[in-house]
C-alpha positions as CSV (number, residue, x, y, z in Angstrom):
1,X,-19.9,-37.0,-2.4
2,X,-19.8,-40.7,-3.8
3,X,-17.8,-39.3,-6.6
4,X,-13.7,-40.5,-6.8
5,X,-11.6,-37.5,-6.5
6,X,-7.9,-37.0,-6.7
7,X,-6.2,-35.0,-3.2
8,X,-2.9,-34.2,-3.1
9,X,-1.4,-34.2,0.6
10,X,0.8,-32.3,2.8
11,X,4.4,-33.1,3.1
12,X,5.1,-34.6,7.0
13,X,7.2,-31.9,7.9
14,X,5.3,-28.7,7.5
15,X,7.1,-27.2,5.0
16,X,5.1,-25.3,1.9
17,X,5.4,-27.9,-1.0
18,X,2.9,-30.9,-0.9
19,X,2.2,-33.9,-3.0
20,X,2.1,-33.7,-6.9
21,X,0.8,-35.8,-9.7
22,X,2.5,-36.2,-13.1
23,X,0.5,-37.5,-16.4
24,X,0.6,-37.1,-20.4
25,X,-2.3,-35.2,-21.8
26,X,-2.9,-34.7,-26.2
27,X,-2.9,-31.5,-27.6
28,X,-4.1,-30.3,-31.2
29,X,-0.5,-29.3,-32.6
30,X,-2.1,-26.2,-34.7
31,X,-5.1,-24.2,-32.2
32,X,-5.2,-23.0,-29.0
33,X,-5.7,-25.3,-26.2
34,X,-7.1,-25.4,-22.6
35,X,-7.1,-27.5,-19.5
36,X,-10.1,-27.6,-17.3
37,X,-9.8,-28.5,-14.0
38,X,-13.2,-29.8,-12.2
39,X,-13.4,-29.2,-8.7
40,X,-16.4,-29.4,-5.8
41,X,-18.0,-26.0,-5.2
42,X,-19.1,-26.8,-1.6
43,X,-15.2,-27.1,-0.5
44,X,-13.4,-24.4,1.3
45,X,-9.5,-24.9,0.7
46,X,-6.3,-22.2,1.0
47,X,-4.2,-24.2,-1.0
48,X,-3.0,-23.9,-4.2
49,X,-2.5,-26.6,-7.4
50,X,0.5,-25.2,-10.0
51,X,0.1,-27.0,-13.1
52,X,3.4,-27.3,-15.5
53,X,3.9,-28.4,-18.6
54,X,7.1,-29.6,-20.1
55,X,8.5,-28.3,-17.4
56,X,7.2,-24.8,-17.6
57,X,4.7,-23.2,-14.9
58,X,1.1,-22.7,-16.5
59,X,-0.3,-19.1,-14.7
60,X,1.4,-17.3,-12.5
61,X,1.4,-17.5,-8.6
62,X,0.6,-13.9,-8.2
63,X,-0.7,-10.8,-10.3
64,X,-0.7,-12.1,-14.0
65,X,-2.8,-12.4,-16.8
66,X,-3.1,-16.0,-16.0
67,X,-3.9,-17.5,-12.6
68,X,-2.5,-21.1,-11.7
69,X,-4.9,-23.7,-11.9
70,X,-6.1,-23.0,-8.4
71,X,-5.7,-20.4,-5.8
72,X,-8.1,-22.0,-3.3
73,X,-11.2,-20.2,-2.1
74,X,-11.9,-18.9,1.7
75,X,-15.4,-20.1,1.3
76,X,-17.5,-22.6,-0.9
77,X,-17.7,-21.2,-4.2
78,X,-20.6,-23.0,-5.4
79,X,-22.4,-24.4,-2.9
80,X,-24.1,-28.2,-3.6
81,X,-22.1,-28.1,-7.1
82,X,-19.2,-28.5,-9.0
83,X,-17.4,-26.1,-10.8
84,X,-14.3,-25.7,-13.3
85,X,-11.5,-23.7,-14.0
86,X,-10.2,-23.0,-17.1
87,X,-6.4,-22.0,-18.2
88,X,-5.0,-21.5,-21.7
89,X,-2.2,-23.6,-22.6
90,X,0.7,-21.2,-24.5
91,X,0.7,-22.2,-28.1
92,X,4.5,-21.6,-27.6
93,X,4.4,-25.0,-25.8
94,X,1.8,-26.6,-27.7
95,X,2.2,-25.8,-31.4
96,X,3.4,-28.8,-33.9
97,X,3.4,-31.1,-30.6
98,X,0.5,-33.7,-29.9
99,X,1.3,-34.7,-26.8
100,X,2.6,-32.6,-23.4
101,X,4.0,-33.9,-20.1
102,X,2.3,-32.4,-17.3
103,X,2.6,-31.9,-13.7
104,X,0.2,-30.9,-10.8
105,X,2.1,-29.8,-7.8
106,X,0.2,-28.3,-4.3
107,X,1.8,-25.8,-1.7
108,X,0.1,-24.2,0.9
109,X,-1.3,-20.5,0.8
110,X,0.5,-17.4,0.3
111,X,0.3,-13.5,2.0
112,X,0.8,-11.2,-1.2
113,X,2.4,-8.4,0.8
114,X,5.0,-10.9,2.4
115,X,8.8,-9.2,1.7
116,X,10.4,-12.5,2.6
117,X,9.9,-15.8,1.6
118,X,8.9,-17.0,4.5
119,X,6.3,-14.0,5.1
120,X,4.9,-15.1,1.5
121,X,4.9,-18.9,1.2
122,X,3.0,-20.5,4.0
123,X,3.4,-23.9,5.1
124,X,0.6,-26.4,3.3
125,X,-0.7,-28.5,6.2
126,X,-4.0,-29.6,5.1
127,X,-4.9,-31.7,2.1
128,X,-5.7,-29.8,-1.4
129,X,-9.0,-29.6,-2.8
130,X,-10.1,-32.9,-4.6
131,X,-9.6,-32.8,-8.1
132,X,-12.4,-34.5,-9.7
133,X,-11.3,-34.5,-13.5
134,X,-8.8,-32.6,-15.8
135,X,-10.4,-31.7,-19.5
136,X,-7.9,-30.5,-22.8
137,X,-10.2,-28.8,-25.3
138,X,-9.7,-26.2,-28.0
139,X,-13.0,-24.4,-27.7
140,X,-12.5,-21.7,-25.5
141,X,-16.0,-22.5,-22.8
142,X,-15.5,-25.8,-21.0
143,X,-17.4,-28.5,-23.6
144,X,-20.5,-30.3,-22.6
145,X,-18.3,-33.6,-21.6
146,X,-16.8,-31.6,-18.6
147,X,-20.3,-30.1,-17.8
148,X,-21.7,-34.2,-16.5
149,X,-21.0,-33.3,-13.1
150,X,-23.4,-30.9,-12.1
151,X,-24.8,-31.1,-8.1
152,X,-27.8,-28.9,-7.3
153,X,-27.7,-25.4,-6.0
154,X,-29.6,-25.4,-2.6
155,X,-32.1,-22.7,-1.5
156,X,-30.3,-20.5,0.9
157,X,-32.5,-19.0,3.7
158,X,-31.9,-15.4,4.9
159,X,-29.8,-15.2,7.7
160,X,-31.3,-15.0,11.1
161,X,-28.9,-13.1,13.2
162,X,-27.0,-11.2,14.6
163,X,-29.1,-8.0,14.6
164,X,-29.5,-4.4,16.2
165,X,-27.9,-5.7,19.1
166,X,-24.2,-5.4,17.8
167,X,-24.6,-1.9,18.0
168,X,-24.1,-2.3,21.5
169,X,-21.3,-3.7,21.0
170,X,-19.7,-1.5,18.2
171,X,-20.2,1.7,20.9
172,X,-18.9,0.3,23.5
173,X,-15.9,-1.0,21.7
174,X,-16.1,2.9,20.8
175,X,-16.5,4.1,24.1
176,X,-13.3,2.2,25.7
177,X,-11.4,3.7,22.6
178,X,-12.2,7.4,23.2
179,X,-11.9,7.4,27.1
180,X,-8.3,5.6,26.3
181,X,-7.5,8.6,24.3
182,X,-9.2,11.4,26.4
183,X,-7.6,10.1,29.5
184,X,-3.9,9.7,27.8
185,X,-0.7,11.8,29.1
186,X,1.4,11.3,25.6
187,X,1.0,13.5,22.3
188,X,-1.5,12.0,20.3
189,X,-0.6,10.3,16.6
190,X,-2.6,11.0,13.6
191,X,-5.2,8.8,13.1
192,X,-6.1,9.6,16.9
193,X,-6.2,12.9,16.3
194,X,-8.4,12.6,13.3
195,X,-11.1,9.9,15.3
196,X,-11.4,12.5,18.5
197,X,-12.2,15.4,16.1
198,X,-14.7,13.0,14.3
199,X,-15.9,11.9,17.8
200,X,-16.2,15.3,19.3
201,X,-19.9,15.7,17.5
202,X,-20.9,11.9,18.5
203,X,-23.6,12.5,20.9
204,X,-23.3,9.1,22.8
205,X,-19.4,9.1,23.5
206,X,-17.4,11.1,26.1
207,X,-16.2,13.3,23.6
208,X,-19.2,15.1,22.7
209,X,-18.5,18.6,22.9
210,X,-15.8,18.0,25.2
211,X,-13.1,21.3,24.9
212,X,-9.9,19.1,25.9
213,X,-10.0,17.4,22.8
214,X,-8.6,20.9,21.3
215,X,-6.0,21.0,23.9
216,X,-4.7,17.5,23.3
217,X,-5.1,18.7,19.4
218,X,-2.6,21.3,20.0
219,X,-0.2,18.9,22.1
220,X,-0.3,16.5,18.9
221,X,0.4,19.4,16.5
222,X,3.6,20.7,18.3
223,X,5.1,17.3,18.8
224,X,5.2,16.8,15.1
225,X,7.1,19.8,15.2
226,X,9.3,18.7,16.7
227,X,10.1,15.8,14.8
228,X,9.6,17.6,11.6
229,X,12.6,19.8,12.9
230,X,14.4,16.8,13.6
231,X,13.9,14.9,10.5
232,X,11.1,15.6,8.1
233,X,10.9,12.3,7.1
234,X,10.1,10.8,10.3
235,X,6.2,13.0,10.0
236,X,6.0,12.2,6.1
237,X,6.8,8.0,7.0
238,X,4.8,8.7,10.0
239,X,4.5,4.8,11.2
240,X,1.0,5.5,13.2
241,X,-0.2,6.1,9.4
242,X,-1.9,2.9,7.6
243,X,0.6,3.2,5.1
244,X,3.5,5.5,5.6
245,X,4.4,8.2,3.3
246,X,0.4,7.7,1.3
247,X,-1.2,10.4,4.4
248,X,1.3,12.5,4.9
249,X,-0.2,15.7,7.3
250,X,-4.0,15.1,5.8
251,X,-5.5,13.2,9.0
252,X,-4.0,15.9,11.4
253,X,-4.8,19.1,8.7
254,X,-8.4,17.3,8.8
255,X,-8.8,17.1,12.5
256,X,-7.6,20.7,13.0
257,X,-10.1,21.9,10.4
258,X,-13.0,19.7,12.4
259,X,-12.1,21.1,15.6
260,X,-11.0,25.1,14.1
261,X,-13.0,26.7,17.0
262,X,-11.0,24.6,20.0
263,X,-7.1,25.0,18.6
264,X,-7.8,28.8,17.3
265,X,-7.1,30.3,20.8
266,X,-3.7,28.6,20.7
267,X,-2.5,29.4,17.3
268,X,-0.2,32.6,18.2
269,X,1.5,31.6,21.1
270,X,4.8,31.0,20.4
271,X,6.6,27.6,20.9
272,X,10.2,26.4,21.3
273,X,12.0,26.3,17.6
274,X,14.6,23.4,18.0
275,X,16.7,25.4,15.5
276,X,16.7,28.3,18.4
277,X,14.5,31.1,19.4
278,X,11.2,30.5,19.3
279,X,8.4,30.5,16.5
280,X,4.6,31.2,16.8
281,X,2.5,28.1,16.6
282,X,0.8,29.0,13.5
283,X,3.9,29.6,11.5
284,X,5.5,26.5,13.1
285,X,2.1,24.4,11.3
286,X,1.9,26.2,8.4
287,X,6.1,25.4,7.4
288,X,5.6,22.0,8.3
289,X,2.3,21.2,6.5
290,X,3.8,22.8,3.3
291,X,6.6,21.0,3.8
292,X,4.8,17.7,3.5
293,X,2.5,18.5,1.0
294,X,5.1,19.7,-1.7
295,X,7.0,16.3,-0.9
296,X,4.1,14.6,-1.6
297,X,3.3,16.5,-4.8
298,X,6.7,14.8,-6.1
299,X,5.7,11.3,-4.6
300,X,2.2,10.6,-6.0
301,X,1.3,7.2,-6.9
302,X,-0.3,5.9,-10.1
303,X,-2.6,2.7,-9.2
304,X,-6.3,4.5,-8.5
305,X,-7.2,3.8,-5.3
306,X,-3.7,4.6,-4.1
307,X,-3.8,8.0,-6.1
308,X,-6.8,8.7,-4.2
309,X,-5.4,8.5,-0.8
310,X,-2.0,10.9,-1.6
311,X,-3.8,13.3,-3.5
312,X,-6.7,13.5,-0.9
313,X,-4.5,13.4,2.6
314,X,-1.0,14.0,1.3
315,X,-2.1,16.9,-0.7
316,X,-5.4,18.5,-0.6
317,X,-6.0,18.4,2.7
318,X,-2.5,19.4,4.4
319,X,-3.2,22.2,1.8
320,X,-7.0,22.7,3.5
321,X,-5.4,23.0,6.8
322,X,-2.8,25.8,5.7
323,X,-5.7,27.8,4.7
324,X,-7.0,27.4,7.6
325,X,-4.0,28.7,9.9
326,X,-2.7,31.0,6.6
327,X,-5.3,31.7,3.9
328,X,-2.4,33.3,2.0
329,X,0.3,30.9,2.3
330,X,-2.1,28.4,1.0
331,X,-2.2,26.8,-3.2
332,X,-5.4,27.9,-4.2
333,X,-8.2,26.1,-3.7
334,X,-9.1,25.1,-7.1
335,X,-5.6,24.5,-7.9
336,X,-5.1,22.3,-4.8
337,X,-8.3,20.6,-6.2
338,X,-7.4,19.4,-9.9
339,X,-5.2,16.6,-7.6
340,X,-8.4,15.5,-6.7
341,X,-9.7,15.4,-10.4
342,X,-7.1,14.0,-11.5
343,X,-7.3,11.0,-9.0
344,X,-10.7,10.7,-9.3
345,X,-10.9,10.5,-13.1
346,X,-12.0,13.3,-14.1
347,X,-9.0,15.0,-15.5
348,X,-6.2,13.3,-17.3
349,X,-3.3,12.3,-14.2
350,X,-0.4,14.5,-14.5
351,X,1.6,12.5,-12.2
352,X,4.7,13.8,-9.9
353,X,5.1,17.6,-9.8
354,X,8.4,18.5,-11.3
355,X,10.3,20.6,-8.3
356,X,11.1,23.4,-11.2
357,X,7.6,23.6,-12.6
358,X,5.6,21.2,-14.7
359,X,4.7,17.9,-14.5
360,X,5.9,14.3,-14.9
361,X,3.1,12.8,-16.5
362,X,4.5,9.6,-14.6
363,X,5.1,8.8,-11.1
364,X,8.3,7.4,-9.4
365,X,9.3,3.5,-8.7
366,X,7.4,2.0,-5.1
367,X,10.1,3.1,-3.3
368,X,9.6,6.4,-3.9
369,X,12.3,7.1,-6.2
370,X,12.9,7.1,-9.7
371,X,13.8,3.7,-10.1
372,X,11.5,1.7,-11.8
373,X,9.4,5.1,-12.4
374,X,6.4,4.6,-14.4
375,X,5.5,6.7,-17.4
376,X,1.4,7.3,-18.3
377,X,1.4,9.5,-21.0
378,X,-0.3,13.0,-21.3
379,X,-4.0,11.2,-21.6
380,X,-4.3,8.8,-18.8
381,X,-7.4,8.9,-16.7
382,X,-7.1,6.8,-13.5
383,X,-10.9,5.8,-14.1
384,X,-12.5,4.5,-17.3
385,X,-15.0,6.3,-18.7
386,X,-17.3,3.9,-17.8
387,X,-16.6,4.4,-14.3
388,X,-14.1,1.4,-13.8
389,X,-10.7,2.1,-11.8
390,X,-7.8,1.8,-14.5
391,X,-5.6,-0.9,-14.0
392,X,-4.2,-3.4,-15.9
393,X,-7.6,-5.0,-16.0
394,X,-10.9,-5.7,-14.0
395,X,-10.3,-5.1,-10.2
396,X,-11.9,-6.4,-8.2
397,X,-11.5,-5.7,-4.2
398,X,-8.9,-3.1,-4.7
399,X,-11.6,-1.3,-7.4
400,X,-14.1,-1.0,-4.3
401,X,-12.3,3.0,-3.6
402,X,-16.3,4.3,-2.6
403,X,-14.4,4.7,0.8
404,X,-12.1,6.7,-0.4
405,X,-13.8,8.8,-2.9
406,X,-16.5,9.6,-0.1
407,X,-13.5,10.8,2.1
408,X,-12.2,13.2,-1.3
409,X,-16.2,14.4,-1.1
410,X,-16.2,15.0,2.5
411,X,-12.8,16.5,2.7
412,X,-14.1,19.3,0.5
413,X,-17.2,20.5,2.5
414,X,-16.5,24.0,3.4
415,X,-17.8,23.6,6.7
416,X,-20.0,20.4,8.4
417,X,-23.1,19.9,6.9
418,X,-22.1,22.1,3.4
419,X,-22.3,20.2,0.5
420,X,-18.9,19.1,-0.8
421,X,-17.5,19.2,-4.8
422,X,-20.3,18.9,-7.0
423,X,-18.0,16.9,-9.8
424,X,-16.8,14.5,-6.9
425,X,-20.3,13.6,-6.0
426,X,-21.3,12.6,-9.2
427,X,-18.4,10.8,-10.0
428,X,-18.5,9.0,-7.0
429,X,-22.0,8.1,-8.1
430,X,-20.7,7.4,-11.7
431,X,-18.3,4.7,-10.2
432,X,-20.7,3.3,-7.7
433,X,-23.3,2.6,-10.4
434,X,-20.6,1.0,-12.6
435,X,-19.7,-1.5,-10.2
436,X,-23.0,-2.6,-9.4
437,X,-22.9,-5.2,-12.1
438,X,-20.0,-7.2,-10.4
439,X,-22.2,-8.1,-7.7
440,X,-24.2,-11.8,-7.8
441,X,-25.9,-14.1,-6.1
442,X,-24.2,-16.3,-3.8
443,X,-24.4,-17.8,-0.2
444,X,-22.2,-16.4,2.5
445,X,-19.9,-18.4,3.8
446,X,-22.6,-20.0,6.6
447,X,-24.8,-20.5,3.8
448,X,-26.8,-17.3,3.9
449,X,-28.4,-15.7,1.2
450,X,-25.8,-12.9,0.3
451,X,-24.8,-11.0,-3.2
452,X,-20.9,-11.5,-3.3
453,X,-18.3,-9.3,-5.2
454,X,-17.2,-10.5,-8.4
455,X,-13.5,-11.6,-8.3
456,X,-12.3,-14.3,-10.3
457,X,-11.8,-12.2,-13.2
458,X,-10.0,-9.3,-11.2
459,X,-6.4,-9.5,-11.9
460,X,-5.3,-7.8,-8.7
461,X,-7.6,-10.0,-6.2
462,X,-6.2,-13.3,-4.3
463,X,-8.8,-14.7,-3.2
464,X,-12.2,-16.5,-3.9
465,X,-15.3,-16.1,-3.5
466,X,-15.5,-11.8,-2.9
467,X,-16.8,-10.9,0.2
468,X,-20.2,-10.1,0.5
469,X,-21.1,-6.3,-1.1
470,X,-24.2,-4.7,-1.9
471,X,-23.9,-0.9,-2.9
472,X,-20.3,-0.8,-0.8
473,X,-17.4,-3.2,0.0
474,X,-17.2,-3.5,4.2
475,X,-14.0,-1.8,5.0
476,X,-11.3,-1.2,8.1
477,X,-12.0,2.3,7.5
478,X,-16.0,2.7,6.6
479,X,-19.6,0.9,6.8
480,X,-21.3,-0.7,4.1
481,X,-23.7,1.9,4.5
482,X,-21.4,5.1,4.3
483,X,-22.3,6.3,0.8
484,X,-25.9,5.1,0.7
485,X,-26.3,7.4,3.8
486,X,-24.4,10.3,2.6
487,X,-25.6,11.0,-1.1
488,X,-29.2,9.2,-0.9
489,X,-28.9,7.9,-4.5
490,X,-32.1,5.7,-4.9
491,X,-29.7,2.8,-6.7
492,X,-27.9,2.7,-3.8
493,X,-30.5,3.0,-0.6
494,X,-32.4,0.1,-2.7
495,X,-28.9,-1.9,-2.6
496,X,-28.8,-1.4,0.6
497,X,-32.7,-2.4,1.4
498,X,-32.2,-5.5,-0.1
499,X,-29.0,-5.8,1.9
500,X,-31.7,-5.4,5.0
501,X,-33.9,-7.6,3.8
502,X,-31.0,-10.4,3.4
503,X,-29.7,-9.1,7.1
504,X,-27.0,-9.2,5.8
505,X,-26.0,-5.5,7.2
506,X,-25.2,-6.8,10.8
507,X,-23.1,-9.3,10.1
508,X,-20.9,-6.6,8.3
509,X,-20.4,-4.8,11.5
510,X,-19.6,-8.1,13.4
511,X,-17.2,-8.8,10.0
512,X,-15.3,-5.2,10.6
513,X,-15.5,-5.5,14.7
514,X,-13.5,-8.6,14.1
515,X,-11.3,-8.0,11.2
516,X,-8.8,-5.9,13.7
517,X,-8.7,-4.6,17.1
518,X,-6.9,-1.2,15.7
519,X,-7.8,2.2,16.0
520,X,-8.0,2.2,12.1
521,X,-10.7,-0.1,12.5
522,X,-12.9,1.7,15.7
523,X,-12.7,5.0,13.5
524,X,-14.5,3.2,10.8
525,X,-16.9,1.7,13.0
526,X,-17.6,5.8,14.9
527,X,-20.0,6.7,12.4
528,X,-22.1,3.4,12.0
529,X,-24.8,4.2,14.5
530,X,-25.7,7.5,13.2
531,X,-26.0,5.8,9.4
532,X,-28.0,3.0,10.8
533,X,-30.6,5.9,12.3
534,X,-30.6,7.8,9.2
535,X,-30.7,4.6,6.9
């Protein structure tokens, strides 16, 4: 680029605060102003530029109606060009005043989930992006003047590789994974459990059809037991969970109802009861699946996508697997459903279950407890009626919950192959279409035609550009193929097509092989194979 840009630098000593710049800018005393930043598309930068004024912080660093002036991006934005970003200046800082001193300061990157500083605030240690011009204006869309600096967009090709040959790969990563488990001497943990039931009817692995899956099933089962006796806690925070306390029972209720035929022989032998005696194995399940599932009827949570996990694990299936072992012991099955409806949008949230009847309309604080407890209301629906997850605005990555809704579908097939929930299905659909619009053109991050996920205007999304989404969001836990696959919705297989036709669909598996070595991540990648057959 010949043109002059301004780059703030790191500090020499690695901490998180960088070089700033400090200037005067006129404001119109009486309207509404804006500051525009100008910026070069083609740059990839994690730091961040805070902008105060008068000594107060424009935006704010994380989750607000207002970003800071720049969050960085994790790949060009707009390739070949420039681009702007525009803030609002409060008029509680601007009104009867012409002039404002201002301040750009640069740190380094953040981690949102960070509980410490430390874990937070990361050390800037690279220059910022070049600033390229700063523009105050009262009309709301950045003026012509700011606009001079254009660039041209280039032509991006479609990518050439990889292709089917990652497959290869993905079931051999797959392969290691089930032997591992298959040939282990400990109790398994849930999500284990859950991926050798899933396994046991994947042709190409060592767990096709293989009977000691039930045994090692069983093993899993009674050791929870045992810690259930102990503590119930330590099986509702179960710490092989992705998030403890959101699953509760549901992966090991869903395994046991996968693999029904290989624990059913074992289900009346009776077991040692820590509290003395003994207790027949079924009994031993049911108490301790009900146990978890009313707990987690008290600690549901209110943001959509996490509503969706609870309600579908924590609830509806640990309920599904007591009517399995004791059809009578179970909540009905259309009662246990409405938590699904509810989390999926199609009935108004009732929130936490009261313990003497009745409903909170509300759920507790994050940790659980009634501190900080939210209250919704008698009318809230956790999706729009659009098809948008409710939150406190557009969301962007954390509204991509086809994953999960396809897991609430699944979970309420009768048996393999039945079709699940009629109302899921097409709400799942619903959603799915409504986010097709916050898809657009963009090149990957090697320059690769793409379509990327809208996410600058998501209030809940920290970083820039979205990753690359056709019909579904790549996940740890599912293909971008998953729902295209299951439900055949012409919308989506021609998402999807066009996904092909960009080859864009292999490099998502090579994206989800290495976003983790986990288990979490190898379950999601079981099923791949079969969708690429049937796709």
């Amino acid at each position: 680029m010949a043109e002059p840009a301004r780059r703030l630098l790191p500090p020499g000593d690695k901490s998180w605060r960088g070089g700033s710049v400090s200037f005067d800018i006129a404001v119109d005393p009486k309207a509404q102003n804006y500051v525009t930043l100008t910026l070069w598309g083609g740059e990839e930068n994690h730091n961040r530029l805070i902008l105060s004024c008068n000594g107060k912080q424009i935006g704010t660093r994380h989750l607000g109606d207002t970003d800071l002036l720049d969050i960085g991006s994790v790949a060009p934005m707009a390739a070949g060009r420039f681009f702007h970003n525009t803030s609002p200046l409060p008029l509680s800082l601007t009104r009867g005043k012409d002039k404002l001193a201002c301040r750009i300061d640069s740190t380094g990157t953040i981690w949102p989930y960070g509980l410490t500083f430390e874990q937070f605030q990361k050390p800037m240690v690279a220059p910022a992006r070049g600033m390229y011009a700063l523009t105050v204006h009262t009309d709301p869309f950045v003026p012509a003047g700011a606009l001079e600096r254009k660039g041209g967009a280039p032509a991006p090709k479609v990518r050439p590789a990889p292709g089917a040959e990652v497959l290869a790969a993905l079931k051999d990563r797959v392969g290691r994974t089930v032997d591992d488990l298959l040939a282990a001497d400990r109790p398994l943990r849930q999500p284990e459990m859950l991926f050798l039931a899933n396994a046991h009817d994947v042709a190409w692995t060592h767990a096709y059809r293989n009977p000691a899956i039930g045994r090692k099933l069983v093993r899993a089962m009674d050791d929870y037991f045992l810690l259930y006796r102990a503590d119930m806690q330590k099986v509702i925070r179960d710490p092989s969970t992705y998030n403890p306390s959101w699953f509760g029972l549901g992966q090991a209720a869903w395994a046991l109802m996968l693999r029904e035929e290989l624990v059913k022989p074992f289900l009346d032998e009776r077991i040692a009861d820590p509290k003395g005696g003994t207790i027949a194995r079924r009994d031993a399940w049911v108490e301790m699946l009900a146990g978890v599932r009313d707990w987690q009827r008290t600690h549901r949570r209110y943001y959509t996508n996490q509503s969706m996990i609870v309600d579908t694990y924590g609830i509806y299936l640990a309920n599904r697997g007591i009517a399995m072992l004791a059809p009578a012991r179970a909540m009905p099955e259309q009662d246990a459903r409405r938590y699904l409806y509810e989390a999926a949008g199609l009935e108004p949230w009732r929130g936490d279950d009261l313990p003497g009847g009745g409903h909170r309309y509300g759920a507790g604080g994050p940790d659980g407890t009634d501190k900080g407890a939210y209250k919704l209301g008698q009318h809230y629906y956790q999706v729009t009626a659009k098809g948008l997850t409710r939150e406190l605005g557009y969301v962007g990555n954390y509204g991509e919950v086809l994953d999960w809704l396809a897991a609430m579908y699944e979970a309420t097939r009768p048996h393999a192959g039945q079709p699940g929930d009629p109302k899921i299905l097409a709400q799942l659909l619903k959603i799915a279409h409504a986010r097709a619009p916050f898809r657009y053109p963009l090149a990957d991050a090697d320059g690769y035609r793409a379509m990327a996920l809208e996410s600058v205007v998501g209030w809940r999304d920290v970083k820039y550009p979205g990753d690359v989404v056709y019909a579904q969001r790549p996940s740890w836990d599912a293909s971008v193929l998953e729902v295209a696959a299951m439900t055949r919705d012409p919308a989506l297989v021609a998402y999807a097509q066009q996904m092909f036709e960009d080859n864009q669909f292999f490099q998502s598996v090579v994206g989800q092989m290495n976003s983790a070595g986990s288990l979490r991540v190898t379950a999601g990648l079981l099923p791949v194979p079969g969708q690429y057959e049937r796709s």
